[in-house]
C-alpha angles and dihedrals in degrees: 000000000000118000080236121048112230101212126205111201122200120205129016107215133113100309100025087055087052096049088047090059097042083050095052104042094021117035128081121211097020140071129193105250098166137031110192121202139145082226111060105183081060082052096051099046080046091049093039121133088003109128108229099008112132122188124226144172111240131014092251095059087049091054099039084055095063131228102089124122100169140359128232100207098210098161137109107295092238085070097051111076088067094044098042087055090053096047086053094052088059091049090231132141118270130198093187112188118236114296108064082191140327107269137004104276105055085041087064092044092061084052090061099043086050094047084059091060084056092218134064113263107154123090120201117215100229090141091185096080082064089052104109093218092056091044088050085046102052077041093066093035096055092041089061091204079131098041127244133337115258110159139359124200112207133191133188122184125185113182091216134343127230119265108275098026097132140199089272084055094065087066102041105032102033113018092044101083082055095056078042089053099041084061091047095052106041098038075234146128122225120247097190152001132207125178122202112205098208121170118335121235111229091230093073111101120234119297107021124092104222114214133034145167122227123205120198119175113188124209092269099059102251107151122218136186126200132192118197119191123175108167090053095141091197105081125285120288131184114180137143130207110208120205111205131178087256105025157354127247124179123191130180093069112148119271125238148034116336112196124205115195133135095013104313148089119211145159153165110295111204105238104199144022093249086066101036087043104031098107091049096052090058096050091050097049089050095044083052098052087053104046091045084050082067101036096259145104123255103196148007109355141205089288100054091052087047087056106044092040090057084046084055091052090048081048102054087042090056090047083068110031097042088221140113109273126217110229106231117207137162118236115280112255123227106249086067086045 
């Protein structure tokens, strides 16, 4: 591999501009050379004042042009599975934002075409393992100083969500990086996924039930409830509360200083992602750009966005049913062994 990583990224939107610009001022090792999108003024504001980044229109165009070591896939999920095929087929290093794909099958279809390439190549971006309260957290619970793991409370609070994020959305935008925690945490698969639809807020536009409660239940038996809560108005908020045998330990809780005075207690509330996540983002960019220096992968892999796709796909079943949903998954090859 070069000493310095030549990124592709692929899609200027919200998250892909803001990648370009971790990769340029943050990142060591590694340096944006192509930004791909189908609009190419986004791709230019995106590219602008970074020596030696062109813009192009398709990944292809950007690859055929020379110059690319490895791609960051920061489009919707309904455009990966095709570009992460093609990135296979040129052996090069891949961050691919959550999701891998959209559902279960064409997930799976990414792990066999990855199988065929005999080694991991795919990064999934589940930027919460780099959060340093949930490392700290899988940390305490695999030490087992505190005993098992019986139970973990989750929350997830949006202020507001974007015109069009439906009640499906809620699953596999928001709800996903739970099923992906969960997994991290336990060292588990789900088994299964039930979702209970309670009172409605008013402030949740037509069509989407806000909010709802999520219940995952892994092989072991660990039990696990999630609120998710996109219409929240406060600020955003992502924390999880452990019970263990021996203790409870909540993460998540605001940072900074809360004042008390004249008979009340108040603080800053975070109000996005960008600011909650930033740091992780940042670790898992960089963890990606190191490991791909040595040919390997520095995060969640194929496997993790199969499973939790195929936990997306329980969930939105359960939405509707009402039910609990069985969790279907293939049986895990070895290379993710």
């Amino acid at each position: 591999m070069t000493e310095n990583l030549k990124i592709a990224v692929v899609g200027a939107g919200r998250m892909g501009a803001d990648h370009i610009d971790r990769i340029h001022t943050r990142i060591v090792g590694a340096s944006v050379s192509a930004v791909v999108d189908i609009d190419l003024d986004r791709a230019g504001q995106a590219a602008a004042g970074i020596p030696g980044a062109r813009v192009f229109a398709s990944l292809e165009e950007a690859r055929a042009a020379g110059g690319v070591d490895a791609v960051l896939l920061a489009t919707p999920g309904f455009l990966h599975e095709e570009a992460l095929i093609k990135a296979l087929e040129w052996d090069i290093p891949i961050l691919c934002e959550k999701p891998l794909t959209p559902d279960a099958a064409t997930s799976w279809r990414v792990i066999e075409a990855e199988q065929k390439l005999g080694r991991q190549s795919i990064q999934v971006g589940f930027m919460r393992r780099f959060d340093a309260d949930y490392a700290k957290l899988e940390q305490i619970i695999s030490g087992g100083d505190l005993g098992d793991l019986l139970m973990l409370h989750c929350r997830h609070r949006n202020p507001s969500t974007p015109p069009g994020f439906t009640n499906e959305m809620l699953i596999n935008d928001s709800v996903v990086h739970e099923f992906d925690v969960v997994r991290y945490l336990t060292g588990e698969e789900i088994s299964s996924v039930q979702v209970r639809l309670g009172k409605p807020s008013r402030n949740a536009p037509a069509g989407q039930h806000d909010p709802q409660q999520v219940l995952i239940e892994t092989t072991s038996g660990v039990l696990v409830d999630v609120e998710i809560f996109v219409n929240a108005k406060f600020g955003y908020e992502v924390g999880t509360q452990a019970s263990l045998e021996d203790g409870i330990v909540d993460i998540g809780l605001d940072h900074g200083p809360v004042t008390r005075t004249a008979g009340r207690v108040g603080g800053d509330v975070t109000p996005g992602f960008e600011e909650r996540f930033g740091d992780a983002y940042d670790r898992e960019i960089q963890s990606w750009v190191d490991a791909a220096r040595r040919d390997e992968v520095g995060g969640p892999n194929a496997w993790d966005g199969y499973a939790t796709a195929a936990c997306c796909e329980a969930g939105v079943k359960a939405q509707s049913s009402g039910e609990k949903v069985a969790v279907e998954l293939n049986e895990k090859p070895e290379l993710y062994r």
